[in-house]
C-alpha positions as a Markdown table, in Angstrom:
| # | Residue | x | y | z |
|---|---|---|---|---|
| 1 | Unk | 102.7 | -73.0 | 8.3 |
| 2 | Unk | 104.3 | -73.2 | 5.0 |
| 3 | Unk | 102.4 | -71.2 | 2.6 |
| 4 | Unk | 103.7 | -71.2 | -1.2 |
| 5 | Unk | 100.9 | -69.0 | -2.6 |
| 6 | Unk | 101.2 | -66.0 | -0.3 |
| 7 | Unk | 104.4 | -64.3 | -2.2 |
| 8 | Unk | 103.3 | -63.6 | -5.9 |
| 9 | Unk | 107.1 | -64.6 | -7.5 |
| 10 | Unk | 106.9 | -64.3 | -11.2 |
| 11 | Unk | 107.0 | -68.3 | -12.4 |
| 12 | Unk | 109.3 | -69.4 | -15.0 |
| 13 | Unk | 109.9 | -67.9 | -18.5 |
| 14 | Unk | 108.7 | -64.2 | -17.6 |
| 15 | Unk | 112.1 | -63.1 | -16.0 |
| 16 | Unk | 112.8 | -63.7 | -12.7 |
| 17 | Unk | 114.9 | -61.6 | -11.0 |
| 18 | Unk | 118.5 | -63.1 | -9.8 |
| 19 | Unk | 117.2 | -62.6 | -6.5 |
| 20 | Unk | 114.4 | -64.3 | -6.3 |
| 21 | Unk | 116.7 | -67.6 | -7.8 |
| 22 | Unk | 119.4 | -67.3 | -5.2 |
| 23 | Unk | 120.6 | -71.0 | -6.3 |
| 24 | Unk | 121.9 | -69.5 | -9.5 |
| 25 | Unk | 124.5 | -68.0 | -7.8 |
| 26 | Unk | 125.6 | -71.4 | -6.1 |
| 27 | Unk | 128.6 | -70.1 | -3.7 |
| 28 | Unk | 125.9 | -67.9 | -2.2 |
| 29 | Unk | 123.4 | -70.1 | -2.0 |
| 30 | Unk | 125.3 | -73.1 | -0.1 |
| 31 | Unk | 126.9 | -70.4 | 1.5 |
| 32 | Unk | 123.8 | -68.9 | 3.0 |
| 33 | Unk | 122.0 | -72.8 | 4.1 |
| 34 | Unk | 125.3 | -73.6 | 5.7 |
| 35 | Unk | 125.1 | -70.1 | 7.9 |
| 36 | Unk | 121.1 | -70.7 | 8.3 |
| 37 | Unk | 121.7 | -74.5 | 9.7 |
| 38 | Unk | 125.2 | -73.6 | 12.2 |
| 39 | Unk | 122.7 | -73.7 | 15.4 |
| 40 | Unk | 121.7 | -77.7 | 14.1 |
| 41 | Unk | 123.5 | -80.9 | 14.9 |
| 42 | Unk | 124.1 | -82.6 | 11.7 |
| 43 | Unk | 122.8 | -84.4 | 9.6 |
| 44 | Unk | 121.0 | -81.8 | 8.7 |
| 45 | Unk | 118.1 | -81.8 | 5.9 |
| 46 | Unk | 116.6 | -78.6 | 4.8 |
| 47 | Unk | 114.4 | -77.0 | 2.5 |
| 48 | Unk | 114.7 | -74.1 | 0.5 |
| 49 | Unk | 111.1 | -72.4 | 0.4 |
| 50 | Unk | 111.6 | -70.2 | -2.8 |
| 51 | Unk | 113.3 | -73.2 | -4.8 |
| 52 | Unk | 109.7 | -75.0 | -3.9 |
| 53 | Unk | 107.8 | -71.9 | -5.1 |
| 54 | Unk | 110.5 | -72.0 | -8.1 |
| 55 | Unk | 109.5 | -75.6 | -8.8 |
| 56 | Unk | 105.9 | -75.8 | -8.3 |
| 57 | Unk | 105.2 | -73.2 | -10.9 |
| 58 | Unk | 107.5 | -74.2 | -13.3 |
| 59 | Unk | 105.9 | -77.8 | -12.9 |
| 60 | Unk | 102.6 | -76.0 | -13.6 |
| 61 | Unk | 103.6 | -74.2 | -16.4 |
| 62 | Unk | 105.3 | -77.5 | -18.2 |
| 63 | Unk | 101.8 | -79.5 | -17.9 |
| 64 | Unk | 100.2 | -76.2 | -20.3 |
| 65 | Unk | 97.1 | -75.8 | -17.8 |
| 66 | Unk | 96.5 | -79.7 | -17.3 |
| 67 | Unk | 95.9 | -80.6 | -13.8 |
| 68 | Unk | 98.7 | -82.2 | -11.8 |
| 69 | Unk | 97.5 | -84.7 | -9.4 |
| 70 | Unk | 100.9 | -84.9 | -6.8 |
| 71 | Unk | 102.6 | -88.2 | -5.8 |
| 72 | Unk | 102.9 | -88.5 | -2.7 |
| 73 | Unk | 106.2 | -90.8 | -2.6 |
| 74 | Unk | 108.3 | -87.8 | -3.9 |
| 75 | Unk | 107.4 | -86.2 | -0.9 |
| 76 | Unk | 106.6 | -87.8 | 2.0 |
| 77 | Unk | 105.8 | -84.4 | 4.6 |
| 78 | Unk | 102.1 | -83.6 | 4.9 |
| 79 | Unk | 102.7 | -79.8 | 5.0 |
| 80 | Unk | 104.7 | -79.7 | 1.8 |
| 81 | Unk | 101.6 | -81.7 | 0.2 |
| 82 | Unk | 99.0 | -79.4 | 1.6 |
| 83 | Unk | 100.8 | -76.6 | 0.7 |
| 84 | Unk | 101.2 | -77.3 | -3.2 |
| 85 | Unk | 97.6 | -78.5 | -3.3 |
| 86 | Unk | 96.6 | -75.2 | -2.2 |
| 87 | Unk | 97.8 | -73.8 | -5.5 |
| 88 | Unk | 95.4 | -73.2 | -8.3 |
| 89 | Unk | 96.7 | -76.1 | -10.8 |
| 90 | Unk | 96.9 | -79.0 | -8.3 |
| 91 | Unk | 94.5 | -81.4 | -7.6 |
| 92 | Unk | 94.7 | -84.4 | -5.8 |
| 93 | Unk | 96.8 | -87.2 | -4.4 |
| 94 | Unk | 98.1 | -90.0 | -6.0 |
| 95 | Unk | 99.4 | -91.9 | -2.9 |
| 96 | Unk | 101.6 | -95.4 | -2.9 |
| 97 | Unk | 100.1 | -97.4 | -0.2 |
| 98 | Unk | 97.0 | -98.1 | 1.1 |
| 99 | Unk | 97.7 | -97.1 | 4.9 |
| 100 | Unk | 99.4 | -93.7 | 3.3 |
| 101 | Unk | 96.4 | -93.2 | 1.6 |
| 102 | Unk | 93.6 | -93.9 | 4.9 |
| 103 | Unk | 96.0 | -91.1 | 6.7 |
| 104 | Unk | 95.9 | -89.0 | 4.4 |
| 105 | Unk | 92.1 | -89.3 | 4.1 |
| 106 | Unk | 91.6 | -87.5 | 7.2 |
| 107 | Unk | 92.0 | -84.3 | 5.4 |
| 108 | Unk | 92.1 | -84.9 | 1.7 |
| 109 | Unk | 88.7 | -86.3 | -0.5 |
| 110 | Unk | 91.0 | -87.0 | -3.9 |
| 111 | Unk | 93.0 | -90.3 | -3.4 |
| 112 | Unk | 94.0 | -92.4 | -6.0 |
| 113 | Unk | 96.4 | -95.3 | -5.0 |
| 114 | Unk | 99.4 | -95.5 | -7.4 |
| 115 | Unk | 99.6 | -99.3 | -7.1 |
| 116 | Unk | 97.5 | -102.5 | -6.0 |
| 117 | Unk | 97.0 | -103.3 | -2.9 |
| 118 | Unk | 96.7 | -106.8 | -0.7 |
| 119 | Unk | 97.0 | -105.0 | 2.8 |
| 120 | Unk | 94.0 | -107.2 | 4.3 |
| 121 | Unk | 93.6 | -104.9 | 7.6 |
| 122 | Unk | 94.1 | -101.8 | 5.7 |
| 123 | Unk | 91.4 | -102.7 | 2.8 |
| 124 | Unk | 89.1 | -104.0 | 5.8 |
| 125 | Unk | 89.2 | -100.3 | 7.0 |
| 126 | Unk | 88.3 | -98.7 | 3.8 |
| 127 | Unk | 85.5 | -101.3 | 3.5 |
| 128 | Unk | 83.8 | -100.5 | 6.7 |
| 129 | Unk | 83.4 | -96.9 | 6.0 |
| 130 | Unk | 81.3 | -94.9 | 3.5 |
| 131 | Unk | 83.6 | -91.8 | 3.8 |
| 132 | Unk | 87.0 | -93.5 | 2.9 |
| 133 | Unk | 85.3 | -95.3 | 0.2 |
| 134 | Unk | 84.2 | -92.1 | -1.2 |
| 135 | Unk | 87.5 | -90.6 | -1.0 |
| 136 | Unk | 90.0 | -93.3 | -2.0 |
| 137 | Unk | 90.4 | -95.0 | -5.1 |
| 138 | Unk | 92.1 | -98.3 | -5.6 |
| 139 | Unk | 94.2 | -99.0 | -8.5 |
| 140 | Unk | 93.7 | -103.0 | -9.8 |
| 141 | Unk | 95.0 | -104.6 | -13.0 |
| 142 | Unk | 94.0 | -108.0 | -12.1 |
| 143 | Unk | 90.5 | -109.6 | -11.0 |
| 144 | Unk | 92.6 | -111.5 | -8.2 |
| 145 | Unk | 92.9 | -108.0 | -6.6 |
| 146 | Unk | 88.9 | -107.7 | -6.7 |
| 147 | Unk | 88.8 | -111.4 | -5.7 |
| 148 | Unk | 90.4 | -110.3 | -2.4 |
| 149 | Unk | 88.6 | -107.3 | -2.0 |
| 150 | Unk | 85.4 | -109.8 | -1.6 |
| 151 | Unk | 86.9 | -112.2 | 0.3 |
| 152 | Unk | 86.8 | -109.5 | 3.2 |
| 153 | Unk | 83.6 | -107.7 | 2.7 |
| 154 | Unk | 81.1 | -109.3 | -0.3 |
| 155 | Unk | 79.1 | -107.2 | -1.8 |
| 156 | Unk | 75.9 | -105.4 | -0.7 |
| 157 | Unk | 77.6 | -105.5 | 3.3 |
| 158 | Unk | 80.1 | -102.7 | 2.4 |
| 159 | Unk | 80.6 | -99.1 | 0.0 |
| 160 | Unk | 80.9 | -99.4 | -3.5 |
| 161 | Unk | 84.7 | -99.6 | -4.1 |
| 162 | Unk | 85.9 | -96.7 | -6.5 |
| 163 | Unk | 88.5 | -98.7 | -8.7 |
| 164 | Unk | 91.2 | -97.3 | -11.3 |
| 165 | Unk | 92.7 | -99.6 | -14.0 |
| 166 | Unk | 96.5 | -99.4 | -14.1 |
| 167 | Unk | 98.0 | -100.0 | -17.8 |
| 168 | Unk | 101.1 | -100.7 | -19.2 |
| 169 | Unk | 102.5 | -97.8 | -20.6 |
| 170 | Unk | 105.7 | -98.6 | -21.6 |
| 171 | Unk | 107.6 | -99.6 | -25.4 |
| 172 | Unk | 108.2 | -102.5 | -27.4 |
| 173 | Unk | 110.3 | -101.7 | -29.8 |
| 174 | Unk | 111.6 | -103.8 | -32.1 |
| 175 | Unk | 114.6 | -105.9 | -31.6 |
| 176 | Unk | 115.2 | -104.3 | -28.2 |
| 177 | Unk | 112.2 | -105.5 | -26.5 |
| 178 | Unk | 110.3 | -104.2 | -23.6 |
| 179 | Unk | 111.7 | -100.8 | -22.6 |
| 180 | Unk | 110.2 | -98.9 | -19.6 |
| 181 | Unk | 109.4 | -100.1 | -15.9 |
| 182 | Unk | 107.3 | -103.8 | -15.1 |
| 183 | Unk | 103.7 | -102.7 | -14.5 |
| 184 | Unk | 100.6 | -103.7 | -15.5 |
| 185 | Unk | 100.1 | -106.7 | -17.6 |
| 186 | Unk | 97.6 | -104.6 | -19.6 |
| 187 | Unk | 98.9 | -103.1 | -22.8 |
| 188 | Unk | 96.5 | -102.8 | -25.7 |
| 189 | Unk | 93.0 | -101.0 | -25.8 |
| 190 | Unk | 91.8 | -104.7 | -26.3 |
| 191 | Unk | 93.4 | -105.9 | -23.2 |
| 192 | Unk | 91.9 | -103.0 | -21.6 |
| 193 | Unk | 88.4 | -103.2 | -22.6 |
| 194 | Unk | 88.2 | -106.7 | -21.9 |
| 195 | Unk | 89.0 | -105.9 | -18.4 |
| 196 | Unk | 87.3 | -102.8 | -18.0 |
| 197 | Unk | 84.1 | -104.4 | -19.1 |
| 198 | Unk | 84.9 | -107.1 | -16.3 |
| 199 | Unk | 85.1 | -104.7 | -13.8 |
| 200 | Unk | 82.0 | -102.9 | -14.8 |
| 201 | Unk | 80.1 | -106.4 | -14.6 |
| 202 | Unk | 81.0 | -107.2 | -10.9 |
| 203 | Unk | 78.6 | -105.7 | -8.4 |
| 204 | Unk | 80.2 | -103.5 | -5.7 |
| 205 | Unk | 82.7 | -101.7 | -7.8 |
| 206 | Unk | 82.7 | -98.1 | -9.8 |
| 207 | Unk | 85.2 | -98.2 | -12.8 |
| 208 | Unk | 86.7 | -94.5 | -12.2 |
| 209 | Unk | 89.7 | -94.2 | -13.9 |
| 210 | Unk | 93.2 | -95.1 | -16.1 |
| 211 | Unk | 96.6 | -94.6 | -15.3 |
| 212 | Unk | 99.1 | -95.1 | -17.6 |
| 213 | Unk | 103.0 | -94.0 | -16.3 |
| 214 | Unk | 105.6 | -93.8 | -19.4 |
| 215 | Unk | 108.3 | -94.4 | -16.8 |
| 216 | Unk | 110.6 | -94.7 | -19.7 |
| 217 | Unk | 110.2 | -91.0 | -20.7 |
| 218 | Unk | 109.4 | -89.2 | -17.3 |
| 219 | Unk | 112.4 | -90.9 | -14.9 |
| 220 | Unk | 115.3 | -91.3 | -18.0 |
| 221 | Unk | 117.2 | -88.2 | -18.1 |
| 222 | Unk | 118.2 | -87.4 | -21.6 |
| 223 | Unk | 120.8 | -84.7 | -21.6 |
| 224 | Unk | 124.2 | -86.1 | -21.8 |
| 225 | Unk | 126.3 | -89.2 | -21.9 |
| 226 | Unk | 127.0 | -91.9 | -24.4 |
| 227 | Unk | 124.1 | -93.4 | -24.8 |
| 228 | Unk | 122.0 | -89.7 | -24.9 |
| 229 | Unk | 121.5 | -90.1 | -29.0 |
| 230 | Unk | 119.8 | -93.3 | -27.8 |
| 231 | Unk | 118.0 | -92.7 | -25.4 |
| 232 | Unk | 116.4 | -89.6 | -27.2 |
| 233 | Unk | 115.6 | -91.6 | -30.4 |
| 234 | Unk | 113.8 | -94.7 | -28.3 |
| 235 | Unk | 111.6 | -91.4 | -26.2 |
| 236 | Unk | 110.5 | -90.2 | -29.3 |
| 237 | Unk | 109.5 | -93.0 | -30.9 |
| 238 | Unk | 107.2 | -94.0 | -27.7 |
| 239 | Unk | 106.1 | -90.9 | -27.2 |
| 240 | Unk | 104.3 | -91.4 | -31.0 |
| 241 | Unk | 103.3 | -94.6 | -30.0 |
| 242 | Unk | 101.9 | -93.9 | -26.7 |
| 243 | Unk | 100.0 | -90.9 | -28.3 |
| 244 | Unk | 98.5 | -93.6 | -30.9 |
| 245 | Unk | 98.0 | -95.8 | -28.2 |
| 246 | Unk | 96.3 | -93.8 | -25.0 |
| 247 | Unk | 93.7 | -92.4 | -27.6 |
| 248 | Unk | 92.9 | -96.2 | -28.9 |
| 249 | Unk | 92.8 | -96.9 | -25.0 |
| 250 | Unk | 90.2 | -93.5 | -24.3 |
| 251 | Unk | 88.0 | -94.4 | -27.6 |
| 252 | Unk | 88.0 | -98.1 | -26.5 |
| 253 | Unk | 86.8 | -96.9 | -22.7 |
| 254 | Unk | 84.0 | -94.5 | -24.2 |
| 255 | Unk | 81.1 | -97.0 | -24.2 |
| 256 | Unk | 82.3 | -99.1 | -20.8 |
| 257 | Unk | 82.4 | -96.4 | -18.2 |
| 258 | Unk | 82.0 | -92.8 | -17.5 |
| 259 | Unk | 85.6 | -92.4 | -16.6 |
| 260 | Unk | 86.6 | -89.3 | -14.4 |
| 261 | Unk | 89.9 | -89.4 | -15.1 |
| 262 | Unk | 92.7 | -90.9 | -17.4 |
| 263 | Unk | 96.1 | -90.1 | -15.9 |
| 264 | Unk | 99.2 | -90.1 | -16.8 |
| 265 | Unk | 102.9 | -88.9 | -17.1 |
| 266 | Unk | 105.2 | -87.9 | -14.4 |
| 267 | Unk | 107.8 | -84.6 | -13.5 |
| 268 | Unk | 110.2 | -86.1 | -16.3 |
| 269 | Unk | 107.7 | -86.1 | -18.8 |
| 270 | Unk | 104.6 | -83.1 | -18.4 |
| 271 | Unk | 105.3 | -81.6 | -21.9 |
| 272 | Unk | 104.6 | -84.5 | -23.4 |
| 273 | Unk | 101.3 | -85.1 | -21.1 |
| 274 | Unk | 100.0 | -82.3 | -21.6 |
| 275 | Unk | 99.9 | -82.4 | -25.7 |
| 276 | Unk | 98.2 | -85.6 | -25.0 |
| 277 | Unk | 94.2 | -84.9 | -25.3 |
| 278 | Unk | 93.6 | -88.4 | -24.7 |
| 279 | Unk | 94.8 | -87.4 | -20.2 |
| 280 | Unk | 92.3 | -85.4 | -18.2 |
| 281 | Unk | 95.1 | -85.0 | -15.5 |
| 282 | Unk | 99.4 | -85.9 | -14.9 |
| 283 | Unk | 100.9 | -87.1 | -12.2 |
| 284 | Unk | 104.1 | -85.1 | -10.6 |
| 285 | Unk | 106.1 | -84.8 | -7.1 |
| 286 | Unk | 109.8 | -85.5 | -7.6 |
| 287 | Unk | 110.4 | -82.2 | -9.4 |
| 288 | Unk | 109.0 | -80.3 | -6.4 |
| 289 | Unk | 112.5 | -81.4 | -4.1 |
| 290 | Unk | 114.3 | -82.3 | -7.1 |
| 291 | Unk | 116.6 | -84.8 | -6.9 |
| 292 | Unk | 119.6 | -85.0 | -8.7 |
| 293 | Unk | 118.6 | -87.2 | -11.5 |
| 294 | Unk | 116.5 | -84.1 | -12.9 |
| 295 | Unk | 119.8 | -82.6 | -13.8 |
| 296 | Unk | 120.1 | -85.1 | -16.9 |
| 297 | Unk | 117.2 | -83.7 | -18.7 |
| 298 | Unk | 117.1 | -81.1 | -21.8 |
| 299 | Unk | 113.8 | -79.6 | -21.1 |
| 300 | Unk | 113.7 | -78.6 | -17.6 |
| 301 | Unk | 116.2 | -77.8 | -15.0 |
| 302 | Unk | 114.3 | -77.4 | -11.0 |
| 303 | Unk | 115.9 | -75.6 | -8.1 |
| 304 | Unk | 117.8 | -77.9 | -6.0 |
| 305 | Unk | 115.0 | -77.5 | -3.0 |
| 306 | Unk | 116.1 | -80.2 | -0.7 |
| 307 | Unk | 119.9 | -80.6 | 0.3 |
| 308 | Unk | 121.5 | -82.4 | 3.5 |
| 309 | Unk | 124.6 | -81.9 | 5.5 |
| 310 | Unk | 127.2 | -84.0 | 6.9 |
| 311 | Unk | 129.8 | -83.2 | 9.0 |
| 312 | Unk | 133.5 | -83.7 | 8.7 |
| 313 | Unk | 134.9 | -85.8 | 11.4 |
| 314 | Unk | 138.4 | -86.8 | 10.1 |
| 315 | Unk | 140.7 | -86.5 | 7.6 |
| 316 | Unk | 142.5 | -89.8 | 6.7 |
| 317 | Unk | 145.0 | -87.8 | 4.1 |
| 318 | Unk | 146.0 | -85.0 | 3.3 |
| 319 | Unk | 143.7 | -84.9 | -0.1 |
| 320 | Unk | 140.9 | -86.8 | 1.6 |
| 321 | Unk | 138.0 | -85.3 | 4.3 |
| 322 | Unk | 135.4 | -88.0 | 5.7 |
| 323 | Unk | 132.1 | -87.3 | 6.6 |
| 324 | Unk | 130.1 | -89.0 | 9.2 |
| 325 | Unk | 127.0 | -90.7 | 7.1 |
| 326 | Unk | 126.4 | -89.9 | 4.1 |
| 327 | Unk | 125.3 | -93.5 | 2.3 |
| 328 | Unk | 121.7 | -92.4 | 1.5 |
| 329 | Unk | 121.3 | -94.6 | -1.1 |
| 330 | Unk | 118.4 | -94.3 | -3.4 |
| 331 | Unk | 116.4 | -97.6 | -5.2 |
| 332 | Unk | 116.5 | -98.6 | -8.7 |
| 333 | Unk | 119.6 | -100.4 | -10.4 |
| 334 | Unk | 122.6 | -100.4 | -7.8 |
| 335 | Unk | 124.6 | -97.9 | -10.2 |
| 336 | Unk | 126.5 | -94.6 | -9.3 |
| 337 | Unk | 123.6 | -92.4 | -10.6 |
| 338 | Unk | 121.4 | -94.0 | -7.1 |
| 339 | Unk | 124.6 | -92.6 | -4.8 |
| 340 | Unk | 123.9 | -88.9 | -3.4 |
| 341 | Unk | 126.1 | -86.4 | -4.7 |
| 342 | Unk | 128.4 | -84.0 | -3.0 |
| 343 | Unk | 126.7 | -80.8 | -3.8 |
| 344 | Unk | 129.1 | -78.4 | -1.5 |
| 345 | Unk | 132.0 | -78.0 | -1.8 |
| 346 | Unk | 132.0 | -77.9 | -5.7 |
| 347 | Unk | 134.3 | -80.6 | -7.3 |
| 348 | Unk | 134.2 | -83.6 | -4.4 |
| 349 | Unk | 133.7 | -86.6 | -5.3 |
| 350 | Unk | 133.6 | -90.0 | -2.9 |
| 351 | Unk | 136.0 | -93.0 | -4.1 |
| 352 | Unk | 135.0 | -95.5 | -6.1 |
| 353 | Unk | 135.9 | -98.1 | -3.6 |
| 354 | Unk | 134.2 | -96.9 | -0.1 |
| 355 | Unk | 131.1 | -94.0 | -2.3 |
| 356 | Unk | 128.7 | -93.1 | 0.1 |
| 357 | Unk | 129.0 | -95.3 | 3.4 |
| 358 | Unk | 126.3 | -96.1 | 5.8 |
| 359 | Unk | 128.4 | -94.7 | 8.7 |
| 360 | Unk | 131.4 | -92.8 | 6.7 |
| 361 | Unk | 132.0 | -91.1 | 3.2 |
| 362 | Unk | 135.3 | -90.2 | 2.4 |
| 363 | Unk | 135.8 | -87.7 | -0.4 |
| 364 | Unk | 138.4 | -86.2 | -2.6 |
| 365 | Unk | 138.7 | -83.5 | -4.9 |
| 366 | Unk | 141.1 | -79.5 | -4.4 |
| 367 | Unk | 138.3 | -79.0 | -1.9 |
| 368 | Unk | 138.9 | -81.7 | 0.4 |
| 369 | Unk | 142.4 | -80.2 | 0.7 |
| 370 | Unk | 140.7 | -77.5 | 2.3 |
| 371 | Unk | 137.9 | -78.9 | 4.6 |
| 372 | Unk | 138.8 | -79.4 | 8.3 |
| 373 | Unk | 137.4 | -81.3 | 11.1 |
| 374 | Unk | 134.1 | -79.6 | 11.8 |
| 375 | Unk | 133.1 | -78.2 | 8.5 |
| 376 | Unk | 130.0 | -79.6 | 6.6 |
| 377 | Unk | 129.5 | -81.0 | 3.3 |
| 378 | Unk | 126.3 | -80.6 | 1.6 |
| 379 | Unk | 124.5 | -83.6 | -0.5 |
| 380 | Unk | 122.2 | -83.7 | -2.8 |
| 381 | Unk | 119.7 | -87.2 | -3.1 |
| 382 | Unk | 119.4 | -89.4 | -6.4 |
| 383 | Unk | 115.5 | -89.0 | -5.6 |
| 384 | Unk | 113.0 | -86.7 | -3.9 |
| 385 | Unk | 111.0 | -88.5 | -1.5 |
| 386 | Unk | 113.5 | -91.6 | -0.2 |
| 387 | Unk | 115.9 | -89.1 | 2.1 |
| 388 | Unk | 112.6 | -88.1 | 4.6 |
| 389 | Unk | 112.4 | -92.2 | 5.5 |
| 390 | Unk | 116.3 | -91.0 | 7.3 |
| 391 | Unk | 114.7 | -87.9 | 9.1 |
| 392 | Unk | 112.3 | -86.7 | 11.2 |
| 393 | Unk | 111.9 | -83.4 | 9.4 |
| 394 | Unk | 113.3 | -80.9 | 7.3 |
| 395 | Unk | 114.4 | -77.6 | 8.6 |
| 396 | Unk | 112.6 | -74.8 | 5.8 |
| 397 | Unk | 114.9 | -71.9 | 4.7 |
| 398 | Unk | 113.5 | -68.8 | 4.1 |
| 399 | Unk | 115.5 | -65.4 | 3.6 |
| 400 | Unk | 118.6 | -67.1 | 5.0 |
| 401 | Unk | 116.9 | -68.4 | 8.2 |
| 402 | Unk | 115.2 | -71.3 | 9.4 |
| 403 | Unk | 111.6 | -70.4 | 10.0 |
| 404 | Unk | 110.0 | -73.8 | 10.5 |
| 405 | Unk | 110.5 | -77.0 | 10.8 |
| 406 | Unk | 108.2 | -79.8 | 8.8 |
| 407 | Unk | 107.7 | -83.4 | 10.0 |
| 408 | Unk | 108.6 | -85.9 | 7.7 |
| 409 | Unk | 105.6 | -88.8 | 7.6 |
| 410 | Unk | 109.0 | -90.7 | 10.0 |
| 411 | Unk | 108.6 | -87.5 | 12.3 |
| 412 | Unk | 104.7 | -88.2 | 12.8 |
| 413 | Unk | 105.5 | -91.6 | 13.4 |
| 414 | Unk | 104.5 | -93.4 | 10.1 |
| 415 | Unk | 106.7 | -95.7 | 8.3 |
| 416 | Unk | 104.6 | -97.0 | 5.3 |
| 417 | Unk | 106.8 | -98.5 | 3.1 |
């Protein structure tokens, strides 16, 4: 079972030794997985248990003592998930669809659903028991979602539904418009009053929280690049307006409900959450695998936990050696930054007309030179959670073994979305 809270390793800032951080010393550390994994057909997926440890504290430490509720979309393997949430600092799911969420609810009493829901069979199941009801929260930002939630049980024949209000959290800043991801259509404490006090007025429902996601701060990297000076002047100046803006929203909300939580932020952004006193709680989970898009930020830098191999099956040139796979592509804007990265051997690169395939990846760079038929390539993912929808599980790494192997939600046989 993977336990994170059984070895005391010092968390980050108080000196770590170099060998408790064996991913500093990159040669080694590749090295070592690639030795660990031989025995394993590839692809090959694998997590690094002390670059989790590494991670979850560091995550803990950046949100100052705030509780972290954990999104479950950055992870996607139940044993990862009950393992962080067994660490003092942690509390909660945050899941990101409704049949996710009644899965997880066999074992876990804190759900909030990251987004709305119209899965008809799915909300019938919540409806017709008293224990989901109590343990999942729904997240609405429209009366049409409570309009359906009737339409399949009224009220006074079911549990009273526990209901979140999802608000926009992004920017509007002048002459460059809206800046940050399309959520809610709820923006301003007005807006969110008038629905709150809505909500609060239709029988069956419990108003028992806000989330407000500043996509535009926690998931845009601002370390380097052209457009960096940008990107770190347009943060700052919604990070003062969201400040303003959450504590008109938690003033506005004092007299409507007795709220249990007001969440917000994500891995990107938990310094910022936690100077908020408006949030009672953040939201993180892709800085526990760590993509690669955390490497484009100034104020944190996670352990590359989760890597996956390919092998090398031909070699079309003498400066080119192909890889069988390899075109994990991760969502967002179709742009090189979604493409995985070749994390092993340094200085690869794939070609700008072929990248990463769905069946082959050919790559250049002095190492391909090098390669040969047989040898593997190690990757790195654009995101955290996407690569476990490819695999059944991920092989954990300990002391340069494999000591487990964890079941992706794929490799229980659940595909939610």
């Amino acid at each position: 079972m993977l336990d994170l809270t059984a070895e005391k390793s010092p968390i980050a800032g108080q000196g770590r030794l170099a060998r408790a951080e064996p991913w500093r010393d990159p040669e080694r550390y590749w090295r070592t997985l690639t030795e660990a994994t031989a025995h394993l057909p590839a692809p090959v997926a694998v997590i690094e248990r002390e670059a989790l440890r590494h991670n979850a504290m560091d995550l803990l430490v950046r949100a100052g003592g705030l509780p972290i509720r954990v999104a479950t979309k950055s992870v996607r393997v139940r044993s990862v998930l009950d393992a962080v949430l067994a660490i003092p600092g942690f509390r909660g799911i945050l899941s990101f669809t409704l049949a996710e969420a009644l899965w997880l609810a066999e074992d876990h009493d804190d759900i909030v659903l990251g987004y709305p829901t119209a899965d008809r069979s799915g909300l019938a199941a919540l409806l017709a028991d008293e224990r989901l009801a109590a343990r999942i929260t729904l997240m609405v930002d429209d009366l049409a979602q409570l309009d359906l939630i009737d339409s399949i049980a009224a009220p006074g024949s079911r549990p009273e539904v526990r209901i979140a209000i999802d608000v926009d959290a992004s920017y509007r800043a002048p002459g460059l418009g809206h800046i940050g991801v399309r959520r809610s259509p709820l923006f301003t404490a007005a807006d969110v009053a008038g629905f709150a006090r809505q909500v609060v007025r239709r029988p069956g429902f419990r108003l028992v929280g806000l989330q407000m996601y500043d996509a535009q701060i926690a998931g845009q990297g601002d370390a380097a690049g052209p457009d960096a000076p940008v990107i770190r002047l347009v943060q700052s100046r919604s990070r003062d307006e969201l400040l303003h803006r959450r504590a008109e929203i938690a003033d506005a909300m004092l007299g409507i409900a007795p709220l249990e939580f007001l969440n917000g932020g994500g891995t990107g952004s938990l310094e910022f959450t936690a100077r908020d006193e408006s949030l009672t709680e953040a939201t993180a989970g892709s800085g526990l695998l760590a993509g690669h898009l955390f490497d484009g930020y100034r104020s944190f830098r996670p352990a590359p936990a989760t890597a996956f191999a390919f092998d090398v099956v031909r070699r079309p040139a003498p400066d080119i050696a192909t890889v069988l796979g390899g075109g994990w592509i991760a969502s967002g804007p179709a742009v090189a930054s979604r493409q995985p990265v070749a994390a092993w051997p340094p200085r690869l690169r794939t070609m700008p007309r072929e990248a990463a395939g769905e069946v082959q990846t050919p790559l250049q760079g002095q190492a391909a030179r090098e390669l040969r038929v047989g040898d593997r390539v190690w990757f790195r993912h654009a995101k955290s959670g996407e690569p476990a929808e490819r695999i059944l599980g991920y092989h954990l790494v300990a002391d340069g073994s494999v000591v487990d192997e964890l079941p992706t939600y794929r490799g229980e046989g659940k595909a939610f979305l």
